[in-house]
N, CA and C atoms as an extended XYZ file, in Angstrom:
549
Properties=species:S:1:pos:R:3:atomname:S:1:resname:S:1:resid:I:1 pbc="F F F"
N         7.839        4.942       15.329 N   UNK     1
C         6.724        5.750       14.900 CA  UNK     1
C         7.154        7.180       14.589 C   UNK     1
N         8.351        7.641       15.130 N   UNK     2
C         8.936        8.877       15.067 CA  UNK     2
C         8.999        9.549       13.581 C   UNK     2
N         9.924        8.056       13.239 N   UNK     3
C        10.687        8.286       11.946 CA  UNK     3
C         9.548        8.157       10.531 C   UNK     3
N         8.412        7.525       10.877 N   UNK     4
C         7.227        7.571       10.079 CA  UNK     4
C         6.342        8.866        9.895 C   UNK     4
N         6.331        9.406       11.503 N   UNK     5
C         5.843       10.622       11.155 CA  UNK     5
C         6.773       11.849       10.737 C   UNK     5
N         7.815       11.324       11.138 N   UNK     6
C         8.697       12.787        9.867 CA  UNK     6
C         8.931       12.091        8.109 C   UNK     6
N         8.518       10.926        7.924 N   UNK     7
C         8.708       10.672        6.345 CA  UNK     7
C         7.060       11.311        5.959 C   UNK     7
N         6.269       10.868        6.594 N   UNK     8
C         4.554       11.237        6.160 CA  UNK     8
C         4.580       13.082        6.163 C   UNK     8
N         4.975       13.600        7.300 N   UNK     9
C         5.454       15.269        6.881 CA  UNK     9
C         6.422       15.708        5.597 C   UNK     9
N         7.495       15.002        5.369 N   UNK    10
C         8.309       15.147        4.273 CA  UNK    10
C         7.192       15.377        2.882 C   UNK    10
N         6.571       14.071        3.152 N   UNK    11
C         5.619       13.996        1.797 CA  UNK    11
C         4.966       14.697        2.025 C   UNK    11
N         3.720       15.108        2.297 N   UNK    12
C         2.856       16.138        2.759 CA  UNK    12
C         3.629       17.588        2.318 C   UNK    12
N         4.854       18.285        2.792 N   UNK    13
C         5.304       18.817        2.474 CA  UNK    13
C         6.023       19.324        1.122 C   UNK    13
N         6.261       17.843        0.588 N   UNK    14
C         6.733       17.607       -0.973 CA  UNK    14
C         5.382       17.968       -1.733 C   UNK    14
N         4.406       17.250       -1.448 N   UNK    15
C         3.118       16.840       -2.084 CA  UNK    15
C         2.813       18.473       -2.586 C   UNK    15
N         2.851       19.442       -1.196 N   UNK    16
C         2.159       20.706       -1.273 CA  UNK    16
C         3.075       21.342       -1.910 C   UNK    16
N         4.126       21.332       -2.024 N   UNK    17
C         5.166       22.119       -3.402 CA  UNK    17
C         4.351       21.936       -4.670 C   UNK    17
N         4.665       20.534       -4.798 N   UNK    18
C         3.936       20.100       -6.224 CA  UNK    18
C         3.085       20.675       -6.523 C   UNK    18
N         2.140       20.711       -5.838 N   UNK    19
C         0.330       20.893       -6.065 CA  UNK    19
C         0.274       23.104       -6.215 C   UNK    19
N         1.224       23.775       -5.715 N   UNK    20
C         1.637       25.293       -5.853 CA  UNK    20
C         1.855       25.337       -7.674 C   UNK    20
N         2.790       24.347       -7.969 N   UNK    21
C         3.051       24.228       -9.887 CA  UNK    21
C         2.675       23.178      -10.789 C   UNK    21
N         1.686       22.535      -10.534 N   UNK    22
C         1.208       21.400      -10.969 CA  UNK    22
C        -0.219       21.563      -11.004 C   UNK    22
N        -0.721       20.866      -11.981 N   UNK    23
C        -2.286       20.286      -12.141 CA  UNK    23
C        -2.209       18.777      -10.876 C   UNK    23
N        -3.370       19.263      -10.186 N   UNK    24
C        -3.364       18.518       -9.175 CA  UNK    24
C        -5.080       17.520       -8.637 C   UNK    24
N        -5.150       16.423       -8.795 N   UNK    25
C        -6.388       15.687       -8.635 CA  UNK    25
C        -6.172       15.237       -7.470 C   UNK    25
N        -7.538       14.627       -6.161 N   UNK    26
C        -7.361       14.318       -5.076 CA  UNK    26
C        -8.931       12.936       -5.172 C   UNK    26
N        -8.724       11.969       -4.783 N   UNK    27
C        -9.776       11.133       -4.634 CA  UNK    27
C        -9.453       10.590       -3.176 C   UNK    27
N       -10.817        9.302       -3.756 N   UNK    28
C       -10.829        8.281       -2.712 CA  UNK    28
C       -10.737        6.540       -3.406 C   UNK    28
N       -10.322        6.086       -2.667 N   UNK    29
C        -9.795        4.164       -2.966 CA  UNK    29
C       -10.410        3.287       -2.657 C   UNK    29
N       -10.864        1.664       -2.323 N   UNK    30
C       -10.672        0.904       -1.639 CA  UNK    30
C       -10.876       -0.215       -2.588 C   UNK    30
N       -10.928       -1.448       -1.541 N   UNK    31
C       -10.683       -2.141       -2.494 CA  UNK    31
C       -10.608       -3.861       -1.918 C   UNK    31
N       -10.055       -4.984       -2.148 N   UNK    32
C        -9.407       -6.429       -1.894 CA  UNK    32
C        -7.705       -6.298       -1.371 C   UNK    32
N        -7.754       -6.802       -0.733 N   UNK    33
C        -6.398       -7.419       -0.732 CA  UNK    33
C        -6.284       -8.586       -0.636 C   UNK    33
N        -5.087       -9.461       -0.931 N   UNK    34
C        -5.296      -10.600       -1.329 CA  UNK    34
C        -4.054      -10.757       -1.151 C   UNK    34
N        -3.626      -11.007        0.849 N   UNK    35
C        -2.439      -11.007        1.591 CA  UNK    35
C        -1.704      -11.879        1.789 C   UNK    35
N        -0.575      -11.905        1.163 N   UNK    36
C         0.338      -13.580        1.513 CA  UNK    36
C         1.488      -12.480        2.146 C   UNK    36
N         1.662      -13.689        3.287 N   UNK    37
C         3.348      -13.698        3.995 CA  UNK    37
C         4.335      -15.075        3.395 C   UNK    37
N         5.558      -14.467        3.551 N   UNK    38
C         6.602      -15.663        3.141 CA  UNK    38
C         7.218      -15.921        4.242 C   UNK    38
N         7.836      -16.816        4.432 N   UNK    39
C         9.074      -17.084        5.196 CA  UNK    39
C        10.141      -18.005        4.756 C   UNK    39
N        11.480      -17.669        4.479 N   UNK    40
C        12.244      -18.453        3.930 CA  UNK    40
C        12.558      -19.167        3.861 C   UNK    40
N        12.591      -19.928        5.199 N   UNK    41
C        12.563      -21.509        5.493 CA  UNK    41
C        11.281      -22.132        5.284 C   UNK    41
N        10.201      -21.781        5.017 N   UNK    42
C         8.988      -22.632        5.836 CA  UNK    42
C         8.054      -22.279        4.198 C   UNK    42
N         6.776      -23.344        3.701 N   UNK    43
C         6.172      -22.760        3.361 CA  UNK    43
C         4.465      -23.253        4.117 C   UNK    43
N         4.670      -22.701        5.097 N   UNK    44
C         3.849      -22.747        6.217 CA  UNK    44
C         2.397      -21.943        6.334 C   UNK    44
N         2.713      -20.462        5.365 N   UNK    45
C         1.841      -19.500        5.248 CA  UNK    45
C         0.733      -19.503        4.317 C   UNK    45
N        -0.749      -18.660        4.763 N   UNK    46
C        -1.389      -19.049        3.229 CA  UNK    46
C        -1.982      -17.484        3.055 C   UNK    46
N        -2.531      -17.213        2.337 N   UNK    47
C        -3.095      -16.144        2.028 CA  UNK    47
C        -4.273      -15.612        2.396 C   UNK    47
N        -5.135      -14.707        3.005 N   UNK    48
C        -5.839      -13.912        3.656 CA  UNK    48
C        -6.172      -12.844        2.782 C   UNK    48
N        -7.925      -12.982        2.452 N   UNK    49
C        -8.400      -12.010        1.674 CA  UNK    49
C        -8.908      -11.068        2.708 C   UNK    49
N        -8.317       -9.829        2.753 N   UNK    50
C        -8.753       -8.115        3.613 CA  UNK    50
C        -9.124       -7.184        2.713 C   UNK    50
N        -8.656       -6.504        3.418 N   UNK    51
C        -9.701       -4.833        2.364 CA  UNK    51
C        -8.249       -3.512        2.593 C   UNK    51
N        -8.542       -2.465        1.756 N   UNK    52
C        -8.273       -1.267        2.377 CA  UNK    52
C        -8.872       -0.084        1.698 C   UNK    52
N        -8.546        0.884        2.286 N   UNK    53
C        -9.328        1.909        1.550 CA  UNK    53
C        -8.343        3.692        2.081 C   UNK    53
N        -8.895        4.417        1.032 N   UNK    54
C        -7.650        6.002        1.850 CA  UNK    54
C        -7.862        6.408        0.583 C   UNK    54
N        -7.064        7.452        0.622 N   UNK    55
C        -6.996        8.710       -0.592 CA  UNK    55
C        -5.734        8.519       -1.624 C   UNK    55
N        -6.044        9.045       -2.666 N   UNK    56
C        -5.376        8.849       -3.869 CA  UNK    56
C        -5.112       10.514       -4.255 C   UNK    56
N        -3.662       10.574       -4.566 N   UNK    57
C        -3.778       12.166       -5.540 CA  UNK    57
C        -2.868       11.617       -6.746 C   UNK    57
N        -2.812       12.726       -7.319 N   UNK    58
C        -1.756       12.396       -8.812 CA  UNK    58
C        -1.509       13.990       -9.037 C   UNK    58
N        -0.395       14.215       -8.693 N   UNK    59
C         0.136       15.523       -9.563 CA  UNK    59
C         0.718       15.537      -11.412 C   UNK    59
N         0.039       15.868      -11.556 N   UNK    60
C         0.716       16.239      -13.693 CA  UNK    60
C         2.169       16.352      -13.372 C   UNK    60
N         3.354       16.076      -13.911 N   UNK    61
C         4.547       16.470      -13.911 CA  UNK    61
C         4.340       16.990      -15.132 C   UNK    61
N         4.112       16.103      -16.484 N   UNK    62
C         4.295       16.454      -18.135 CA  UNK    62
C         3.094       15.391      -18.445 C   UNK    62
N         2.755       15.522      -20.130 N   UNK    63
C         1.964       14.338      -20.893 CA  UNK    63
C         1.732       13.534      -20.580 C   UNK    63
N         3.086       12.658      -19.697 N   UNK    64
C         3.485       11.278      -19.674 CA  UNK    64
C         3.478       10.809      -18.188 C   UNK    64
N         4.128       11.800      -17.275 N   UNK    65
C         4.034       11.798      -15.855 CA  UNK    65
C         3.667       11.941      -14.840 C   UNK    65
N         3.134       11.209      -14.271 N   UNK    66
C         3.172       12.126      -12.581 CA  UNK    66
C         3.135       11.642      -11.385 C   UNK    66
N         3.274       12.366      -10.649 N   UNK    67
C         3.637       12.126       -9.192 CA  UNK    67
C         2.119       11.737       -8.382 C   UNK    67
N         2.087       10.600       -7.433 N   UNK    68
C         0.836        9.801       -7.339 CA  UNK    68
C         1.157        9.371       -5.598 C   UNK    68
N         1.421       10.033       -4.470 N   UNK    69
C         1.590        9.576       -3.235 CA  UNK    69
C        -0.219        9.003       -2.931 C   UNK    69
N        -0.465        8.063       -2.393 N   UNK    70
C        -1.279        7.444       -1.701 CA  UNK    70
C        -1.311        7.096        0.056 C   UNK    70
N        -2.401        7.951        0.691 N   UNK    71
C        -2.390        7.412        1.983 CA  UNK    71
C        -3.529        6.550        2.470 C   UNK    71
N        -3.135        5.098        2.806 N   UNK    72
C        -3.966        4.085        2.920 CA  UNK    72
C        -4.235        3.052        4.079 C   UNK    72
N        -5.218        3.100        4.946 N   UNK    73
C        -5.347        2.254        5.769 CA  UNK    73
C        -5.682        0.367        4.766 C   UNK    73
N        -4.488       -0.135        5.502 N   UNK    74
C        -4.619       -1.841        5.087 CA  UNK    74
C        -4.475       -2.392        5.777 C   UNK    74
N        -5.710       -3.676        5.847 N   UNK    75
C        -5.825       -4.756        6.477 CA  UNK    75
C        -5.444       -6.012        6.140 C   UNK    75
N        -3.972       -6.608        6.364 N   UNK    76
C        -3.435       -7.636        6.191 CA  UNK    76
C        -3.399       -9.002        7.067 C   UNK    76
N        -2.228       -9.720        6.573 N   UNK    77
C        -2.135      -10.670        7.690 CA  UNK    77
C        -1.959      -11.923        6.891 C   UNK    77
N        -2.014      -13.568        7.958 N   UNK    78
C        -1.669      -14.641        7.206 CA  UNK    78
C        -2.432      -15.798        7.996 C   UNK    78
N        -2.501      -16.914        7.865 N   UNK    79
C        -2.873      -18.235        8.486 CA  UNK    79
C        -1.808      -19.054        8.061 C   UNK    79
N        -1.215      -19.897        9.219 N   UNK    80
C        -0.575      -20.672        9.463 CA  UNK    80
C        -1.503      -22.060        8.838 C   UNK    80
N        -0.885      -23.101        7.775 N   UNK    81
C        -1.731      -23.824        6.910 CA  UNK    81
C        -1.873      -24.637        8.227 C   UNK    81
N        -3.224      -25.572        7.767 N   UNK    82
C        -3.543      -26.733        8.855 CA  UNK    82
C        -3.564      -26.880       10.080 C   UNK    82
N        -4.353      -25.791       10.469 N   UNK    83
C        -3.790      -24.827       11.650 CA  UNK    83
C        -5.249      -23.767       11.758 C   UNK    83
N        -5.653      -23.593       13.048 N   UNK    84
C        -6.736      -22.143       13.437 CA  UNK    84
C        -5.836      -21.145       13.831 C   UNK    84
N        -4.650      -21.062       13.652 N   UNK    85
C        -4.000      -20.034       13.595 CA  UNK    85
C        -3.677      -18.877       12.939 C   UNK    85
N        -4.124      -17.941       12.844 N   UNK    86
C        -4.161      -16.744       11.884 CA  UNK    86
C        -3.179      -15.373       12.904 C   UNK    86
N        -3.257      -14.577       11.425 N   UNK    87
C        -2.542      -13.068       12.186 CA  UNK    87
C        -3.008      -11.905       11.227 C   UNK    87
N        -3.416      -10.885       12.429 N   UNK    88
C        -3.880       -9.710       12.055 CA  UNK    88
C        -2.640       -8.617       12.154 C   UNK    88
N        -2.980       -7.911       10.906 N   UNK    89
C        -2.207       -6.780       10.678 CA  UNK    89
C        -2.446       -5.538       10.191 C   UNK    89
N        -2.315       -4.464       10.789 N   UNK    90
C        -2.743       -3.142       10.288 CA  UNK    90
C        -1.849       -2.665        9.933 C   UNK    90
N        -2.116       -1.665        9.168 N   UNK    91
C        -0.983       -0.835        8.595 CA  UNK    91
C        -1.865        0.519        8.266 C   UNK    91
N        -1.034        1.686        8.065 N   UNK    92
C        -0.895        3.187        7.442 CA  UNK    92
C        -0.200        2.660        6.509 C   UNK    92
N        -0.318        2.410        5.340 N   UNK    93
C         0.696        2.380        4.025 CA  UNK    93
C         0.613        3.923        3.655 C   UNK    93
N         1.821        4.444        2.948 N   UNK    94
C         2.233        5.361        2.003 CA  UNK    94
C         2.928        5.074        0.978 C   UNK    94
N         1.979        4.693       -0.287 N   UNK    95
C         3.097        4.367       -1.155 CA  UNK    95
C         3.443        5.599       -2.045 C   UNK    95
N         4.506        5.766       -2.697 N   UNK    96
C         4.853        6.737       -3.642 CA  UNK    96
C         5.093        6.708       -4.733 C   UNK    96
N         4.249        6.355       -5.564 N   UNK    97
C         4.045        6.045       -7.136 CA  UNK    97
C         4.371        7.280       -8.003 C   UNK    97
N         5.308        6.905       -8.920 N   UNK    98
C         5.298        7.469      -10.493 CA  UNK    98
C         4.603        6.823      -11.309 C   UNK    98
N         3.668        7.368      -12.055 N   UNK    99
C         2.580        6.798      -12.925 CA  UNK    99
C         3.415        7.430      -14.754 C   UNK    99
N         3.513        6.112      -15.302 N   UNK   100
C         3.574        6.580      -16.424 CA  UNK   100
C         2.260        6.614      -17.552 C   UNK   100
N         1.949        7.147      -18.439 N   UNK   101
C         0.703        7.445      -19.054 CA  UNK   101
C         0.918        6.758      -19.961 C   UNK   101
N         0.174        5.689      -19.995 N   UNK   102
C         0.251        4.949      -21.694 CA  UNK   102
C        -0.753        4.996      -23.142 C   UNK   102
N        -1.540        5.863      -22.465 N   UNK   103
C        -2.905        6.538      -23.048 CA  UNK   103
C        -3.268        7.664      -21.737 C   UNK   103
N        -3.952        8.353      -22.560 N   UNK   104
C        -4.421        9.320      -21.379 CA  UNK   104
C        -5.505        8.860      -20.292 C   UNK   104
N        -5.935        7.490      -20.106 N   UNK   105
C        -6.533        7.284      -19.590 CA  UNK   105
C        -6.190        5.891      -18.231 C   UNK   105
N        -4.867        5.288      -19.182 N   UNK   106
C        -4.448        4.085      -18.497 CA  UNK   106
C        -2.502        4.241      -18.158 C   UNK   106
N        -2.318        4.197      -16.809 N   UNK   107
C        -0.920        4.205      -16.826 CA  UNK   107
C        -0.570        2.398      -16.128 C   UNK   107
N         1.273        2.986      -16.025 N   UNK   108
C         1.591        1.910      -15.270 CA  UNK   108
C         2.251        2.706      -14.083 C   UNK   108
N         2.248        2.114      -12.413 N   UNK   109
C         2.932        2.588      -12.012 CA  UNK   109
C         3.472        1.941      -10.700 C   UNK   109
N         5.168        2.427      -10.981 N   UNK   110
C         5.799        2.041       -9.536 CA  UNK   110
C         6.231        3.236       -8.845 C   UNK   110
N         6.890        2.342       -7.564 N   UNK   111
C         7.281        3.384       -6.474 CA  UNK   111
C         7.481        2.268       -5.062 C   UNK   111
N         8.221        3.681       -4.421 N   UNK   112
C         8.340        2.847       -3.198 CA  UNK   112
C         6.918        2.709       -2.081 C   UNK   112
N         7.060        1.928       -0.937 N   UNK   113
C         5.896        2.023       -0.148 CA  UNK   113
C         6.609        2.121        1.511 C   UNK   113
N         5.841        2.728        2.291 N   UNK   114
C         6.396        2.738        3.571 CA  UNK   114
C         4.938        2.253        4.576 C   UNK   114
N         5.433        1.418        5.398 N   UNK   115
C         4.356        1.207        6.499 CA  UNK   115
C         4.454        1.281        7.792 C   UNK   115
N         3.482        1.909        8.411 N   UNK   116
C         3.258        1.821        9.731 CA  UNK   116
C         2.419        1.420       10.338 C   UNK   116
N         2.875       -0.074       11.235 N   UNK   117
C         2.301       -0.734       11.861 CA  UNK   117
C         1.278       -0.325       12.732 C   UNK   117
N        -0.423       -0.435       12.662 N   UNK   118
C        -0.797        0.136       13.360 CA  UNK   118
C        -1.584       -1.103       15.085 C   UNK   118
N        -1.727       -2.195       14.213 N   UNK   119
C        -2.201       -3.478       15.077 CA  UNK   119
C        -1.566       -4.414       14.733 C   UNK   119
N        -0.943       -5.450       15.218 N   UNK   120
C        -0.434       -6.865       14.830 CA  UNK   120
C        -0.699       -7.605       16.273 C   UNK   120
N        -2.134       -8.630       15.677 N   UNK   121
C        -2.629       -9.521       16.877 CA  UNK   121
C        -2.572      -11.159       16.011 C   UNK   121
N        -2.844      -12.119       16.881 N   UNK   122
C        -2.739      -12.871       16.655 CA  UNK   122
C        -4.396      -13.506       16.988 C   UNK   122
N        -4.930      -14.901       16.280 N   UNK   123
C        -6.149      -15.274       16.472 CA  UNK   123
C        -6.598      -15.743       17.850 C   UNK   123
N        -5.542      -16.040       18.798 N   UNK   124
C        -6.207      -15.603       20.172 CA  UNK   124
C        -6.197      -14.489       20.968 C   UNK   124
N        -5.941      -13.537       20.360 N   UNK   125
C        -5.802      -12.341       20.861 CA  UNK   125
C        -4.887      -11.356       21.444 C   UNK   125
N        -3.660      -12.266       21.140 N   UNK   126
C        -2.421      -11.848       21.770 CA  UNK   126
C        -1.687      -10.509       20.804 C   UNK   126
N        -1.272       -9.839       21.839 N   UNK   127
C        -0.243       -8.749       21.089 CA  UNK   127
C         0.953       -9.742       20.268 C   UNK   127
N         1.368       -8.935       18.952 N   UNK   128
C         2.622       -9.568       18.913 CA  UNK   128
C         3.544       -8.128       18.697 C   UNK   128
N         4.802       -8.711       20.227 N   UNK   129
C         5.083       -7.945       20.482 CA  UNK   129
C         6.613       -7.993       19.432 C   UNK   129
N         6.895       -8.842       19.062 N   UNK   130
C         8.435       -8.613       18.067 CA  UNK   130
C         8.027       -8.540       16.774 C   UNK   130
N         7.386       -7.591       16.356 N   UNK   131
C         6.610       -7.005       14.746 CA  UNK   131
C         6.803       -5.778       14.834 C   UNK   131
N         8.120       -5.736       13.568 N   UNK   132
C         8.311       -4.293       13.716 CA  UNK   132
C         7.398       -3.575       13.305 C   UNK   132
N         7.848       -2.068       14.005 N   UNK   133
C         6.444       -1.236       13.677 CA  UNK   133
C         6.687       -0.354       11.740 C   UNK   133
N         7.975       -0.595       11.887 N   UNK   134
C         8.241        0.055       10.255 CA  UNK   134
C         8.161       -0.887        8.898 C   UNK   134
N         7.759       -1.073        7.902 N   UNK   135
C         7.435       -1.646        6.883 CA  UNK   135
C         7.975       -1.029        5.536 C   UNK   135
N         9.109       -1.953        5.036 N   UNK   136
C         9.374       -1.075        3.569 CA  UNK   136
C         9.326       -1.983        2.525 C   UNK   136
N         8.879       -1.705        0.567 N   UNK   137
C         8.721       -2.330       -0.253 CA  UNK   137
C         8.193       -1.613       -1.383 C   UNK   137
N         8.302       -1.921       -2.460 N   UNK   138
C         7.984       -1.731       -3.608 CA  UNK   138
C         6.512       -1.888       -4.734 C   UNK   138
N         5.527       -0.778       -5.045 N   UNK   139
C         4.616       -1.546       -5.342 CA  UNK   139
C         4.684       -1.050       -7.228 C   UNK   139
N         3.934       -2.067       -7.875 N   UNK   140
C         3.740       -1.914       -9.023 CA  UNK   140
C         2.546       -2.345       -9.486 C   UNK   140
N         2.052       -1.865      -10.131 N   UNK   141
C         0.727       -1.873      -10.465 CA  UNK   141
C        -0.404       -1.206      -12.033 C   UNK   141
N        -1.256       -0.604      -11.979 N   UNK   142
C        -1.706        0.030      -13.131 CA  UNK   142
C        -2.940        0.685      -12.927 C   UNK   142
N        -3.623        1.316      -13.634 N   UNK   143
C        -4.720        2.337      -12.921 CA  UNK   143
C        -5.150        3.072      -14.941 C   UNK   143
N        -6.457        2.571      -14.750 N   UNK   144
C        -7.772        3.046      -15.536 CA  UNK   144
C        -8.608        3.620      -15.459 C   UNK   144
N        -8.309        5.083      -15.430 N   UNK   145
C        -9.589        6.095      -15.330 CA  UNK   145
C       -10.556        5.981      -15.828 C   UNK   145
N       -11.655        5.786      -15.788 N   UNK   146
C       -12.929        6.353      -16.785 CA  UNK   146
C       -12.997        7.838      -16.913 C   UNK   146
N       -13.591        8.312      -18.132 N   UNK   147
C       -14.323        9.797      -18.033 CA  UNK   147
C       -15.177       10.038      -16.806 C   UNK   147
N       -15.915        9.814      -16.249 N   UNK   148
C       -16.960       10.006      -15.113 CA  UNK   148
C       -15.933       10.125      -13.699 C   UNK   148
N       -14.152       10.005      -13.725 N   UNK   149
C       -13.500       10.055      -12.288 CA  UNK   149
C       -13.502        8.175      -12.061 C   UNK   149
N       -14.385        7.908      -12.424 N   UNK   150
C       -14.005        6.420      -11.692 CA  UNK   150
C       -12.813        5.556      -12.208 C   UNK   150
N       -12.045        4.850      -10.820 N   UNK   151
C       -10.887        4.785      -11.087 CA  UNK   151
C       -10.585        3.407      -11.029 C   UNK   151
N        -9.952        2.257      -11.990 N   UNK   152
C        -9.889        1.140      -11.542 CA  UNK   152
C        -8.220        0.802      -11.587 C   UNK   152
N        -8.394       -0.085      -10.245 N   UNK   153
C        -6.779       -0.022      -10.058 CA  UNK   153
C        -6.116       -1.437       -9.724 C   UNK   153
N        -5.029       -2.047      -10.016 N   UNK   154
C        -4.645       -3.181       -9.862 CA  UNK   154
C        -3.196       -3.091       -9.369 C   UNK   154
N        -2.398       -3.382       -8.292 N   UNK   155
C        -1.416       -3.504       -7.469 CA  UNK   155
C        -0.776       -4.863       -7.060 C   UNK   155
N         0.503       -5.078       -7.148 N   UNK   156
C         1.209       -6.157       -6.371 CA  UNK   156
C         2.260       -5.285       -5.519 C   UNK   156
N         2.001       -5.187       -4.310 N   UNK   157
C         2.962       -5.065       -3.250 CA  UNK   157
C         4.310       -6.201       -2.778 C   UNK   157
N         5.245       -5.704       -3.047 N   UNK   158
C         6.798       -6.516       -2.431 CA  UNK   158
C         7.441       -6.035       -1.175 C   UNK   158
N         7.482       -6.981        0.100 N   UNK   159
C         7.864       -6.198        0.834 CA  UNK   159
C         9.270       -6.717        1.079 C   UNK   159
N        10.451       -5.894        0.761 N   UNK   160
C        11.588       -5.926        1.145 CA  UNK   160
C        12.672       -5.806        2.416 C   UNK   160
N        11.449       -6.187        3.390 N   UNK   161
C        12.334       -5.622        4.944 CA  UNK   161
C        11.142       -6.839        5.869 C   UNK   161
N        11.926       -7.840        6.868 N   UNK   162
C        11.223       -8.855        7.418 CA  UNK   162
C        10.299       -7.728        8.440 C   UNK   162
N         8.666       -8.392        8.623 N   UNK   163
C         7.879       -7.687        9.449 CA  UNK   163
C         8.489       -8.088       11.135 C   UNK   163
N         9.089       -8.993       11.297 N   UNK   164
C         9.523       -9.925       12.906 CA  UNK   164
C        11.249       -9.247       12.926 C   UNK   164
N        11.330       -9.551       14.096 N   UNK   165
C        12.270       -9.261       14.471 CA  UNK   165
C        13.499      -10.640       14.514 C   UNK   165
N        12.999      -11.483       14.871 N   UNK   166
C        13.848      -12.947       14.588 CA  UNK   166
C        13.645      -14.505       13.650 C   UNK   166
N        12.737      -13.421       12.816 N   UNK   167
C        12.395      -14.498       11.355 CA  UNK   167
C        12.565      -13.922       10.299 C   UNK   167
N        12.575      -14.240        8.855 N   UNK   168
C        12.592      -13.224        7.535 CA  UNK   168
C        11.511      -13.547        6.683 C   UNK   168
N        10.419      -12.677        7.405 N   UNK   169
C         8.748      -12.726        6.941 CA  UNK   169
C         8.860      -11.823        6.832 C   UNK   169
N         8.509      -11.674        5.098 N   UNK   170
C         8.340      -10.517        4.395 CA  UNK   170
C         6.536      -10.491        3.419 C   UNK   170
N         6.347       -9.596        3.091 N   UNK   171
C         4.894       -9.545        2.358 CA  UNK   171
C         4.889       -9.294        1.294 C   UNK   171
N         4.126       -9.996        0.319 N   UNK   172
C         3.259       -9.869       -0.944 CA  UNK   172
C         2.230       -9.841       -1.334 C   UNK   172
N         1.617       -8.765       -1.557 N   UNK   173
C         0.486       -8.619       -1.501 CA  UNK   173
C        -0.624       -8.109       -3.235 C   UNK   173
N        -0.938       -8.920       -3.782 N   UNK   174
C        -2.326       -8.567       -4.678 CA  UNK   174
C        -3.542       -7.353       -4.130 C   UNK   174
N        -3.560       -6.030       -4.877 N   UNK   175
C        -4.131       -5.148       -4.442 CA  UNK   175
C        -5.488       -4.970       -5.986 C   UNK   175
N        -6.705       -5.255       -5.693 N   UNK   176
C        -7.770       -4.681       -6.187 CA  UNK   176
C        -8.555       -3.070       -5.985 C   UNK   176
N        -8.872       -2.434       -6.722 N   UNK   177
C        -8.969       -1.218       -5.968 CA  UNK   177
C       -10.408       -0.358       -7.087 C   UNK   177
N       -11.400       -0.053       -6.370 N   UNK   178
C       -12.221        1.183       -6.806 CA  UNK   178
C       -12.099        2.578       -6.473 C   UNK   178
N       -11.980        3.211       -7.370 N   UNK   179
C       -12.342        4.625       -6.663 CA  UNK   179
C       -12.757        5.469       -7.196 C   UNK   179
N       -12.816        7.308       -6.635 N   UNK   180
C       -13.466        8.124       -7.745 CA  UNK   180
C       -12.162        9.199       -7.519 C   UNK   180
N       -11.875        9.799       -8.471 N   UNK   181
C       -11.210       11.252       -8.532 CA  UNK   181
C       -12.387       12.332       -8.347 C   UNK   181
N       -12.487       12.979       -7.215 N   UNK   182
C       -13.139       14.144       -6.705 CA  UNK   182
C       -12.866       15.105       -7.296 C   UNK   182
N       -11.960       15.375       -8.161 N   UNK   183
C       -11.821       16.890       -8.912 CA  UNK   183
C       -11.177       16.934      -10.483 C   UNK   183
């Protein structure tokens, strides 16, 4: 949790440089998720529709660019097929998107994502205690402003680092998203 809260200060800190020489917008998100886990041996897992929701900014770099950190509470997780077995998962996501502008109204954008585990239970209620608490991966996605601030947004999350400590369960995740730009 250490090392999460000095990457979330880094940004915060980066963010507020930017926003000193930059045109700078700040909203709000939420949205579907539409949560699958893998595991390499097994295809055991199924997908779990959750939610999340958090703040959105976008700094102007140029015409074409800009800088887009997101801080987001998400509710993930999986069910074990044929099976009342399920798993809950929280997270703090931070992802860090470059948005490219393909019209002034519609970009595409990637970046990395970082997570911090905030709950991982299981459907009888058990802690799970070998889930790491750090989360890393890649998201790509796209985002349609309207004139009026409203923001529509579409995401696939890749997660490149196993969530367990002695399996290689990693996440993919389908992200739906509403929101408004406040300024």
């Amino acid at each position: 949790m250490v090392i999460m809260n000095k990457i979330t200060l880094l940004i915060l800190l980066s963010t507020v440089s930017l926003i000193n020489a930059q045109e700078f917008s700040i909203g709000v998100k939420g949205g579907v998720n539409l949560s699958s886990y893998y595991e390499t041996n097994t295809n055991d897992l199924s997908q779990r529709t959750l939610y999340h929701v958090g703040l959105v900014t976008d700094v102007i770099l140029s015409d074409k660019f800009s800088f887009a950190p997101e801080l987001l509470f998400s509710a993930e997780g999986f069910e074990v097929k044929d099976s009342d077995f399920s798993v809950d998962l929280n997270y703090l996501r931070v992802p860090l998107l470059m948005k490219y502008y393909v019209t002034d109204s519609f970009s595409l954008n990637i970046g990395p994502q970082f997570g911090a585990l905030i709950k991982a239970k299981n459907s009888e209620g058990d802690n799970l205690e070998n889930t790491k608490s750090l989360d890393f991966g890649f998201k790509f996605g796209s985002t349609y402003t309207l004139g009026s601030g409203l923001i529509v947004d579409t995401s696939w999350n890749y997660g490149l680092t196993s969530i367990v400590d002695d399996l290689q369960i990693r996440q993919s995740m389908l992200q739906f998203s509403l929101g408004y730009i406040l300024n």
